[in-house]
KOLTOR-721237 format. One record per residue (C-alpha): residue in one letter; z, y, x. Coordinates in Angstrom, 3 decimals. Last residue first. Example, Ala and Ser with C-alpha at 12.3 -4.5 7.8 and 13.67 -1.06 7.14 Angstrom:
- aa  zz  yy  xx
- S  7.140  -1.060  13.670
- A  7.800  -4.500  12.300
END
This chain:
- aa  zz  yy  xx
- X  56.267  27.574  98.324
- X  58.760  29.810  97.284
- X  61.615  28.823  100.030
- X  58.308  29.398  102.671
- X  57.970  32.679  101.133
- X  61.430  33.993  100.754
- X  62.598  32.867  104.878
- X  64.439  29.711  105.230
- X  68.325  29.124  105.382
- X  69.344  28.385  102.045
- X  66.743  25.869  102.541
- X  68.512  24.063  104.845
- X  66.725  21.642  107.357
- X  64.945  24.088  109.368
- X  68.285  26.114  109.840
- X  69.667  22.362  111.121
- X  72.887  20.274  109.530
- X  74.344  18.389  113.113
- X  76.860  16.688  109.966
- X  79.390  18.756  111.668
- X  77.717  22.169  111.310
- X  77.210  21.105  107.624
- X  80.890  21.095  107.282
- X  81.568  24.423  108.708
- X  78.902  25.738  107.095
- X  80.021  24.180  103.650
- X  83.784  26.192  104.446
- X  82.608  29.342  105.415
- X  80.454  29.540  101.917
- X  83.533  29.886  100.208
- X  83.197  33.720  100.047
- X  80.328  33.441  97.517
- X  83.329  31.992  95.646
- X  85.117  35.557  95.993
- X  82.621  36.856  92.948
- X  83.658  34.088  90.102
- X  81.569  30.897  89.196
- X  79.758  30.224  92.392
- X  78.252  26.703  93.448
- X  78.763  27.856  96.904
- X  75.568  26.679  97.543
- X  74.570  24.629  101.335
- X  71.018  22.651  100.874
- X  69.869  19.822  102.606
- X  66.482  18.062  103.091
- X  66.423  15.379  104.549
- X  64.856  14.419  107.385
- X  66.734  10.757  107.441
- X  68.384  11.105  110.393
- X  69.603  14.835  109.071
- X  70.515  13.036  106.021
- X  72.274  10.466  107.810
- X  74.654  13.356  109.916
- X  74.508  15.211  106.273
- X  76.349  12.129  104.788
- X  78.412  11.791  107.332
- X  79.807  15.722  107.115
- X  80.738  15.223  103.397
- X  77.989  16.038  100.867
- X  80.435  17.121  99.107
- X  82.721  19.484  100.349
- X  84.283  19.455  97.112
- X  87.717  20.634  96.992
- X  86.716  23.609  99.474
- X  83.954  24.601  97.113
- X  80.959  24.444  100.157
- X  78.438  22.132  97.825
- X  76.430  20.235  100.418
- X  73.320  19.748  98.567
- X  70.881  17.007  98.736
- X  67.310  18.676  98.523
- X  64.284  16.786  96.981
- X  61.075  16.293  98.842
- X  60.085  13.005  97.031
- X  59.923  10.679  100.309
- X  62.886  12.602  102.123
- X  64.728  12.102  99.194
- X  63.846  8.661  98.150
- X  65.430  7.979  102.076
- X  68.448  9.620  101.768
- X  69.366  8.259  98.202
- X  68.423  4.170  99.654
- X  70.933  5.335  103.230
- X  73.303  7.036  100.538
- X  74.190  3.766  99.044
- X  76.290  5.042  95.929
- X  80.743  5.371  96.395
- X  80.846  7.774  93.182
- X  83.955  9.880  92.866
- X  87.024  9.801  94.916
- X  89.410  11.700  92.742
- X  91.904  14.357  93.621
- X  92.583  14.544  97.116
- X  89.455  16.216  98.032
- X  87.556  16.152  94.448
- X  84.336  13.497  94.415
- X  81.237  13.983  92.320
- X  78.901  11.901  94.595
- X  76.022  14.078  94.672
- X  77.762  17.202  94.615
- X  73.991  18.507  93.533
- X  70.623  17.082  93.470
- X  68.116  19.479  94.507
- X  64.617  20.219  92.998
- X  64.497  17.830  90.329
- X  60.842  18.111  88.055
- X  59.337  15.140  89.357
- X  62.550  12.838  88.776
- X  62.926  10.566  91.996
- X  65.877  12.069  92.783
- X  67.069  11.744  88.691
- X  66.552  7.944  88.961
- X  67.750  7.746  92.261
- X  71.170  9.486  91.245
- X  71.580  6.305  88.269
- X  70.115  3.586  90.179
- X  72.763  4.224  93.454
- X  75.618  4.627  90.860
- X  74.887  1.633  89.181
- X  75.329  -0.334  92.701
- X  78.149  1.631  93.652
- X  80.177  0.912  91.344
- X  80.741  3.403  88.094
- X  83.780  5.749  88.434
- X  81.711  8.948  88.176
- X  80.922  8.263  84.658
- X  80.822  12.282  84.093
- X  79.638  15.051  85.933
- X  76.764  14.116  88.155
- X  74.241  16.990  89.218
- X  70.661  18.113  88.832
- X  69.599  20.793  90.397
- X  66.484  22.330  88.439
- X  64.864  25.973  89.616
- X  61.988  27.591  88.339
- X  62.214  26.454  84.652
- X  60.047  25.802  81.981
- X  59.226  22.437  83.432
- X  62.732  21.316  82.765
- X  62.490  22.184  78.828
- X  59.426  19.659  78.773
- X  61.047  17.207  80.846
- X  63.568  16.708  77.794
- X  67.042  18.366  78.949
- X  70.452  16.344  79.620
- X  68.708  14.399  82.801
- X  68.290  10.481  82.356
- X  70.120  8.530  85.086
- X  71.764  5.806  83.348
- X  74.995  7.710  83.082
- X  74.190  11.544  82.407
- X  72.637  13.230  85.545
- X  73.953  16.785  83.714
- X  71.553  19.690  84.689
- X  72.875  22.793  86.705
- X  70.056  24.977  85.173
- X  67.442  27.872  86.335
- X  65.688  30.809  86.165
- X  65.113  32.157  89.406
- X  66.179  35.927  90.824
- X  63.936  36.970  93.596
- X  65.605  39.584  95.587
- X  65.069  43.197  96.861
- X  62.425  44.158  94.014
- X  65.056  43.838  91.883
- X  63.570  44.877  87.593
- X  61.279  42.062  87.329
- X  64.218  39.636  88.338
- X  66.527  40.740  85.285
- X  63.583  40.119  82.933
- X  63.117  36.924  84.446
- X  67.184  36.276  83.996
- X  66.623  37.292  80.329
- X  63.884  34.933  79.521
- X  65.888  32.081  81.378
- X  68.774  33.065  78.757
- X  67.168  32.572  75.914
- X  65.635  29.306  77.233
- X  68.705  27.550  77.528
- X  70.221  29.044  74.755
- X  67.716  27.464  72.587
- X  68.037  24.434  74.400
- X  71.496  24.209  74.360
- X  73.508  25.767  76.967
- X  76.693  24.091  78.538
- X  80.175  25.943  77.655
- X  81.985  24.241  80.697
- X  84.020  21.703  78.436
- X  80.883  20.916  76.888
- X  78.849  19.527  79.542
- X  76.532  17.777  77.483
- X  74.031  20.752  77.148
- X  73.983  22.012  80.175
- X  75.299  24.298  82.692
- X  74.319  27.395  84.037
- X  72.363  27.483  87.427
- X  70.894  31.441  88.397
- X  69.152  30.738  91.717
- X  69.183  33.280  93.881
- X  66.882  34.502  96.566
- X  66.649  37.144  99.040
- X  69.878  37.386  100.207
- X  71.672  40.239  101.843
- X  75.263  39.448  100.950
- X  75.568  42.451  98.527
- X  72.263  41.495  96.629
- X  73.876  38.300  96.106
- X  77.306  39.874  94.294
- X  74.964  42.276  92.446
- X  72.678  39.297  90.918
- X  75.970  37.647  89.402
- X  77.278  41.259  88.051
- X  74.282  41.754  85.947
- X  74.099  37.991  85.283
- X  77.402  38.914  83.984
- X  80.270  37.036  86.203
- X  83.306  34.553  85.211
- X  81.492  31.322  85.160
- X  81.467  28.651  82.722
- X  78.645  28.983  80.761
- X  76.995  31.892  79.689
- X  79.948  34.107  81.932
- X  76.994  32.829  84.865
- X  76.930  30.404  87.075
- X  75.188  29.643  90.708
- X  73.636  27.100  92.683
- X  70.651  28.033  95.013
- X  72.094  30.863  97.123
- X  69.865  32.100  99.530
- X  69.637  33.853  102.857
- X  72.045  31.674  104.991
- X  71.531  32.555  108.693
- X  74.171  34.483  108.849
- X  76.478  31.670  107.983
- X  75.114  29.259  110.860
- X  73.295  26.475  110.213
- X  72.791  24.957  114.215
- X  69.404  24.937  115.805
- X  71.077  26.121  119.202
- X  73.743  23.498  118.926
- X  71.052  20.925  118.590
- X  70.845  18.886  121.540
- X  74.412  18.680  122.129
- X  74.799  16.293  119.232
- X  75.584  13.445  120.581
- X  79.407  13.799  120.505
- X  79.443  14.199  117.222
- X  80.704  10.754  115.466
- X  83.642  10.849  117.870
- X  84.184  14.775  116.832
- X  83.755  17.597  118.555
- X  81.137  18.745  116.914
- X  83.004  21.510  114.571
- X  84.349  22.926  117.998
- X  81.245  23.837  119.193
- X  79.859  22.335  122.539
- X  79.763  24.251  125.409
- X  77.222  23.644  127.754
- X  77.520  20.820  129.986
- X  77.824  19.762  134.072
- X  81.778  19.384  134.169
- X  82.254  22.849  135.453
- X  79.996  24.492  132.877
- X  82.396  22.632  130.028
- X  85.234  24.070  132.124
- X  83.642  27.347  131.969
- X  83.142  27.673  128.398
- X  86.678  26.642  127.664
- X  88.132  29.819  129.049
- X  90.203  30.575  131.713
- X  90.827  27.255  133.096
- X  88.399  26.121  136.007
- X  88.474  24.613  139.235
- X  92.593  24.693  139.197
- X  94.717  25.735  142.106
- X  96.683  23.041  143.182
- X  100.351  24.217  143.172
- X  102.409  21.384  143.126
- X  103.192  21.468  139.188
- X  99.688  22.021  138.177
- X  98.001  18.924  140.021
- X  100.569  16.737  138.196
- X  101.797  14.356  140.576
- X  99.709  10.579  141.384
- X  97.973  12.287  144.261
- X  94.650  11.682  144.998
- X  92.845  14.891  145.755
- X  91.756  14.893  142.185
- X  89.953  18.796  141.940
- X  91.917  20.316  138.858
- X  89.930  21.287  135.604
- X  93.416  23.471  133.385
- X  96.274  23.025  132.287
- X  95.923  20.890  128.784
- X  94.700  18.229  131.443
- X  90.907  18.050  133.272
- X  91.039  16.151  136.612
- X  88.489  15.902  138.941
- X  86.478  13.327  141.184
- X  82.766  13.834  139.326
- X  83.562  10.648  137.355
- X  87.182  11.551  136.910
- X  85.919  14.989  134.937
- X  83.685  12.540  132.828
- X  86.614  10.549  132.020
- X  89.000  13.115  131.045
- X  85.539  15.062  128.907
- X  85.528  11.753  127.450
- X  89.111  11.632  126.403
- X  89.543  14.894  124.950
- X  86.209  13.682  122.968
- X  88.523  11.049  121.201
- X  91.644  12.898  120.798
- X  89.618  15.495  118.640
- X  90.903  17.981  120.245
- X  91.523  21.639  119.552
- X  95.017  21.313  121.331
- X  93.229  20.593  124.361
- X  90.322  22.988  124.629
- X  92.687  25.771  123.660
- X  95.038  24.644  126.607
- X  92.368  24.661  129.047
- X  90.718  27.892  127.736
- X  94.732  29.830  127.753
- X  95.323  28.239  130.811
- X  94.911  32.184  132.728
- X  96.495  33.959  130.102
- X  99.430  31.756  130.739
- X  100.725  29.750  127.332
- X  102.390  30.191  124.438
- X  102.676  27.254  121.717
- X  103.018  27.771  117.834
- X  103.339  24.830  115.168
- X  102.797  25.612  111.651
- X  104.218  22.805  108.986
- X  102.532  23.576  105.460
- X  104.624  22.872  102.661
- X  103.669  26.026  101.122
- X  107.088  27.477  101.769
- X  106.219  27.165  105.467
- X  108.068  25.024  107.872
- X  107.936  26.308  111.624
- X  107.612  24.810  115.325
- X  107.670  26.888  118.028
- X  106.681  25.820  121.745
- X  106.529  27.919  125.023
- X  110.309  29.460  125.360
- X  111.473  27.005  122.352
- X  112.215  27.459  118.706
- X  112.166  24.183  116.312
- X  112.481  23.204  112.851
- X  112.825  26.924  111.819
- X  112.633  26.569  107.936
- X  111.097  28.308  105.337
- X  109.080  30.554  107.071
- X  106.908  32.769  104.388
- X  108.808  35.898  105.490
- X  107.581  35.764  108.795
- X  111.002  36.159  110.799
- X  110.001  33.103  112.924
- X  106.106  33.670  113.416
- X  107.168  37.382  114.761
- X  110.206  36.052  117.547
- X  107.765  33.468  118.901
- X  105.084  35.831  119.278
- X  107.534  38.467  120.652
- X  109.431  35.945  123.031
- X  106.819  34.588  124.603
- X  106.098  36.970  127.507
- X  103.305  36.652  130.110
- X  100.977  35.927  126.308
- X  98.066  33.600  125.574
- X  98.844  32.119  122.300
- X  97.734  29.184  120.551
- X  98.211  28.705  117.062
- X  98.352  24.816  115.628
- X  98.386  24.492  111.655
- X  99.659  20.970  110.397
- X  97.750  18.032  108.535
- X  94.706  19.506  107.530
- X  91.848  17.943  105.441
- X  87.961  19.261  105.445
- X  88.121  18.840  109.262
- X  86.412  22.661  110.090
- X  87.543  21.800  113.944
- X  89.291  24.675  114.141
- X  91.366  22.983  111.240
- X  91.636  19.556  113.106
- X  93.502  21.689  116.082
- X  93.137  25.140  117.507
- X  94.349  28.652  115.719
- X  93.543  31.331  118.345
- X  95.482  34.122  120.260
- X  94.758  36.285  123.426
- X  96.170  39.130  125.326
- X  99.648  39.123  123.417
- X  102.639  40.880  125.388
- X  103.675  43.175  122.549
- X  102.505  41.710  119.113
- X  99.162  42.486  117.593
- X  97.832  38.965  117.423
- X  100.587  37.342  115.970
- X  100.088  38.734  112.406
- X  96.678  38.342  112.352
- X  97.119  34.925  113.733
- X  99.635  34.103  110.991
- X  97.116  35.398  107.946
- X  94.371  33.188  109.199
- X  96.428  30.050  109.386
- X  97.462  30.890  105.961
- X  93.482  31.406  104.878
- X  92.422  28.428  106.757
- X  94.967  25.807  104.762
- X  94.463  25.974  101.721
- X  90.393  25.826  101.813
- X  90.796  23.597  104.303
- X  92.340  20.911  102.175
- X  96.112  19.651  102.630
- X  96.933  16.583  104.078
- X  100.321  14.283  103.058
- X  102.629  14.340  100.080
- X  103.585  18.237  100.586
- X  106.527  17.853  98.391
- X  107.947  14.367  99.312
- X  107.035  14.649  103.359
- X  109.007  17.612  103.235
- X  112.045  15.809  101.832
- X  111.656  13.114  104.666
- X  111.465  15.658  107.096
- X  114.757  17.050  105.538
- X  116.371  14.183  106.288
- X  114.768  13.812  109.532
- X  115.902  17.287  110.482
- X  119.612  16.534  109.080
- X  119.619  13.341  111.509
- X  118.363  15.067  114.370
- X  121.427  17.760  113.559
- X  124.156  15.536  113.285
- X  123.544  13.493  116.010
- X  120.609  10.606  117.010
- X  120.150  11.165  120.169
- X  121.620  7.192  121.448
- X  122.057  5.570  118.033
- X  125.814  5.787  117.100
- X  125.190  8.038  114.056
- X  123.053  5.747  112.436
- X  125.206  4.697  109.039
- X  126.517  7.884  108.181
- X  125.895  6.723  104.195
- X  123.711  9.444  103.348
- X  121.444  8.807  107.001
- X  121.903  4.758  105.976
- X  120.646  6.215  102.243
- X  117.680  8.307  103.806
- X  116.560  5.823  106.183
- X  116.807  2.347  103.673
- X  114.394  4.976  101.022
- X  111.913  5.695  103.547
- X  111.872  1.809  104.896
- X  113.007  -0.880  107.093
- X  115.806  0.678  108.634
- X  118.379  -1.974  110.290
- X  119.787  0.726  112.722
- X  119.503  -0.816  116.264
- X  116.029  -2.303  115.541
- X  114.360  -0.322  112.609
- X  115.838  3.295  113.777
- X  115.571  2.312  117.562
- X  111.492  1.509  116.849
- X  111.245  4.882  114.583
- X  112.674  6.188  117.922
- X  109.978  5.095  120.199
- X  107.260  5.240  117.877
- X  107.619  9.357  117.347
- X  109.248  11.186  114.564
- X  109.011  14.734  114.376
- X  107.080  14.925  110.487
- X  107.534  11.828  108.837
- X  104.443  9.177  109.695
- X  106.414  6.656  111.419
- X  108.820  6.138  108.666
- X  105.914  5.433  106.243
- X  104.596  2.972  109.063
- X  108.010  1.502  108.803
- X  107.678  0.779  105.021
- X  105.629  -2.531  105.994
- X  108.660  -4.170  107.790
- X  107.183  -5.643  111.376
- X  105.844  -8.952  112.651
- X  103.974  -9.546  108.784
- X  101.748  -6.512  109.748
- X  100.736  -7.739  113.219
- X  99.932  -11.409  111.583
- X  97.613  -9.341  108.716
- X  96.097  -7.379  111.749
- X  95.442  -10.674  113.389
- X  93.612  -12.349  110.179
- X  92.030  -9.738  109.184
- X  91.059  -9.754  105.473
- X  88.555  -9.035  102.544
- X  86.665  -12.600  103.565
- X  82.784  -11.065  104.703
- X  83.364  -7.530  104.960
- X  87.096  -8.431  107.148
- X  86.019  -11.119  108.822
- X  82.946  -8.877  110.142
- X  85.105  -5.742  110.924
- X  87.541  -8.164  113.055
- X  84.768  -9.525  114.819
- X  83.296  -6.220  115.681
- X  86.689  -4.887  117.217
- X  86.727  -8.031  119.490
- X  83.166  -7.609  120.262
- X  83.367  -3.878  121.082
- X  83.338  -0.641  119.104
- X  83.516  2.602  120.486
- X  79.858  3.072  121.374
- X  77.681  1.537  118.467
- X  75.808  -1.470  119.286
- X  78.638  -3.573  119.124
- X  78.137  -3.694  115.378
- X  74.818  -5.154  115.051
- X  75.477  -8.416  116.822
- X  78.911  -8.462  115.061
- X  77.159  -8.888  111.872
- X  78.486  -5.939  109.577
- X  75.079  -4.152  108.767
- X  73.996  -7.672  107.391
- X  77.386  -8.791  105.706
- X  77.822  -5.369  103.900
- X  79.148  -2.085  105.465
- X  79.963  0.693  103.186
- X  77.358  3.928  104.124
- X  78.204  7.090  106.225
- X  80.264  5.845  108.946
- X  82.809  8.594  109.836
- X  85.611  7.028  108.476
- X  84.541  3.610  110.620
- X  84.249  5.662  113.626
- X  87.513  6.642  113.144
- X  89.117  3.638  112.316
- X  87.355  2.567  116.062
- X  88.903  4.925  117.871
- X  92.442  4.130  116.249
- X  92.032  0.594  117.372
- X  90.753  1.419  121.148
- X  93.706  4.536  121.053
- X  96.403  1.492  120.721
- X  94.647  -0.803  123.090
- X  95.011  1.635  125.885
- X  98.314  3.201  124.756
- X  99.923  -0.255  125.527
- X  101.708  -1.624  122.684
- X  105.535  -0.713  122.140
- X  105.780  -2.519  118.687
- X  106.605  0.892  116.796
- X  103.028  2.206  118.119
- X  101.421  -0.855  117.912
- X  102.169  -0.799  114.135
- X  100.332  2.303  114.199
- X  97.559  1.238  115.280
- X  97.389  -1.657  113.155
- X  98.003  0.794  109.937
- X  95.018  2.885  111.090
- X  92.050  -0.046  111.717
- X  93.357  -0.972  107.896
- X  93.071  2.442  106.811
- X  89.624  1.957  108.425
- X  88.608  -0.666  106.259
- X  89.706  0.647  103.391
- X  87.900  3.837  103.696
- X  84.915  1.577  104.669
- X  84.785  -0.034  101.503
- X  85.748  -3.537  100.738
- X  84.517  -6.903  99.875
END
């Protein structure tokens, strides 16, 4: 009766009214653990997959948790959450999620200052109405004003593809300031999380002024919201909030271990430490000689804290990549070695041309690969019924194959294939007759249009064209844009496993506002066998340059070189 998005934002909203409520941070992290696992799950529960039997079988979810999952699949409710929603005004969660504003005082706001909502805060703030809450003067009340502004403009997570390239252009600014021995950007974007909510740099530095002093007079700074001796906090004009901390060289590994996160595998690498009588914080792997004080602030010196790799060593592990270190992840130390990695890409298998809707020659198109040192591409113009992108008839269709073998006879560097982004039109038919499709070398078929249909019709419609003998990849398989439209919702377990029995690629397509597969889906292909491609589905030359973002992804689906064709050497792509 619901999807797993919902379910989780339901998982989310009870943790957060146990924030304002004062729960107990144990039961608080148990809910939000378990709305991530629920994010991360790749296919919607139904009354089988939800039976509570079934459910406590995956770590991070016990039988209270599992009962609440099954009531909700099975009635479209949970009866406690529902009860912990009706104890508190719904708009307070919107109050809890402003920028700088923590439980404890959202709690004062609602209980000493009758605010229910965004709109009661901003007029009792207008009106002068909270002044006589304990730390709530003039100028906390002017940032939460403007936080609620903020919150108005940059109306929640940005994508990656925003939000790497400004985090990029701060540590390059950072990095050559007097003092600075080491500097990094940590959090959900190191991470590759294809959403961002803030930027975290981390600098290792004896002397924090100069760091501090060059992220505060960067001309995109729109606001200082906070400057401290280790911690900075800055608005950006983008509506992007940047938050800098400066630490000892020698906690720099601890501290960039930390603030990477996620939350969840902090806390097993706590636990684990505990197990072999440590104690891992943002300062460093102490040994736990029992006292209840911070190990750091009497003096212990720590076991390891230099540099993340030797804190993993320390706790019995090798270092896991940041893009796994995610609750979904964290059994995927086996495979780091097999890992896609962006120098391991030698293909690109989706690709357009100025005959469609692209922006480069097939001159210019075959230059831009040859650049990047790969042996294949796959030349993919649109079809037919994609109008709006200049799709090729038939006779255009084949026109242009015969002049993109002619272009391959003449590069005896690369193998250039003749090929077509193909329409999946609504019942699953293709937008060329098979006999057009066999005169190509490469067919990826992709959905375009109808991507609102349920999931059922969905599932028929990409099986149909995965099962098509002539398919060789299916691409963006569900259609959606990252905070634009959610696209098809189809049972990826059935897609996975006609894939792996037909020996048709999903692709990963690395556009920033795609990302699609998302990194669950590739964790379930990869279970499946599944073949998975990563394209940059290039129209214009710096989209080859997106192919940083699908690695990152595909990295945290556990995607493998031998899984990826982009990946494999000429011959065995060929074959």
């Amino acid at each position: 009766m619901g999807s797993n998005r919902s379910l989780a934002g339901r998982f989310h909203q009870a943790a957060a009214i146990l924030e304002i409520t004062g729960a107990n941070a144990f039961r608080i992290n148990a809910v939000a653990r378990v709305a991530g696992i629920l994010e991360d799950l790749p296919a919607d529960l139904d009354a089988e997959s939800a039976a509570v039997s079934r459910l406590v079988k995956i770590d991070g979810i016990g039988k209270s948790s599992a009962e609440k999952i099954h009531e909700f699949v099975t009635t479209g409710t949970i009866t406690e959450f529902d009860t912990l929603r009706d104890g508190i005004p719904a708009g307070l969660i919107d109050v809890l999620a402003l920028p700088g504003l923590g439980p404890k005082t959202v709690r004062a706001l609602w209980e000493q200052g009758g605010v229910t909502d965004l709109a009661s805060l901003e007029s009792k703030i207008d009106a002068g109405e909270l002044a006589s809450i304990p730390r709530m003067g003039p100028k906390t009340l002017s940032n939460i004003k403007e936080a609620i502004e903020f919150s108005r403009r940059s109306a929640g997570r940005i994508r990656i593809g925003k939000a790497l390239p400004l985090a990029e252009s701060i540590v390059e600014r950072l990095a050559g300031t007097p003092g600075t021995t080491r500097i990094a950007y940590a959090g959900s974007l190191r991470r590759g999380q294809e959403t961002i909510g803030d930027v975290d740099v981390l600098v290792a530095s004896g002397d924090p002024g100069p760091a501090t002093e060059s992220l505060t007079t960067h001309p995109g700074v729109e606001k200082v919201l906070l400057s401290g001796r280790t911690k900075t906090s800055v608005r950006l004009k983008e509506g992007v909030q940047v938050d800098l901390r400066v630490v000892p060289e020698e906690q720099f590994g601890a501290a960039l271990l930390y603030f990477t996160g996620s939350k969840q595998h902090n806390v097993r690498l706590r636990e684990l430490a505990i197990s072999r009588s440590m104690r891992l914080n943002e300062y460093g792997l102490f040994p736990d000689d029992g006292s209840p004080e911070p190990p750091q602030d009497r003096g212990v010196k720590p076991v390891a804290s230099r540099t993340e790799e030797e804190i993993y060593e320390a706790l019995g592990l090798r270092l896991l990549p940041p893009e796994l270190r995610e609750e979904a992840a964290t059994g995927s130390w086996a495979n780091v070695e097999q890992l896609v990695t962006a120098p391991a890409i030698r293909a690109e298998l989706h690709a357009h041309t100025t005959e469609s809707d692209g922006s480069m020659s097939l001159q210019e198109l075959i230059e831009q690969a040859r650049s990047r040192g790969f042996h294949t591409l796959a030349v993919t113009d649109h079809s037919k019924s994609s109008v709006q992108a200049n799709g090729l008839s038939v006779e255009r269709l084949l026109a242009h194959a015969a002049r993109v073998r002619e272009a391959n006879a003449r590069y005896p560097d690369i193998t250039v294939l003749a090929g077509s982004e193909v329409d999946i039109m609504a019942d699953g038919t293709l937008d060329y007759e098979d006999e057009v499709l066999a005169q190509l070398d490469w067919v990826i078929a992709s959905p375009h249009s109808s991507l609102r249909q349920d999931p059922a019709t969905a599932t028929r419609r990409l099986l149909k064209a995965i099962t098509h003998p002539l398919v060789h990849a299916i691409g963006h398989p569900t259609g959606r844009i990252i905070n634009g439209r959610e696209g098809l919702n189809p049972d990826l377990g059935e897609l996975c496993a006609a894939a792996r029995e037909h020996r048709t690629a999903l692709e990963l397509n690395a556009n920033p506002a795609r990302l699609d597969l998302r990194d669950a889906h590739v964790r379930l292909a990869m279970e499946h066998e599944v073949l998975v491609t990563v394209d940059t589905d290039a129209h214009q030359p710096e989209d080859f340059d997106l192919l940083r973002y699908g690695i990152g992804t595909a990295r945290r689906g556990g995607l493998t070189r031998a899984a990826c064709p982009n990946c494999w050497e000429a011959a065995d792509l060929m074959d």
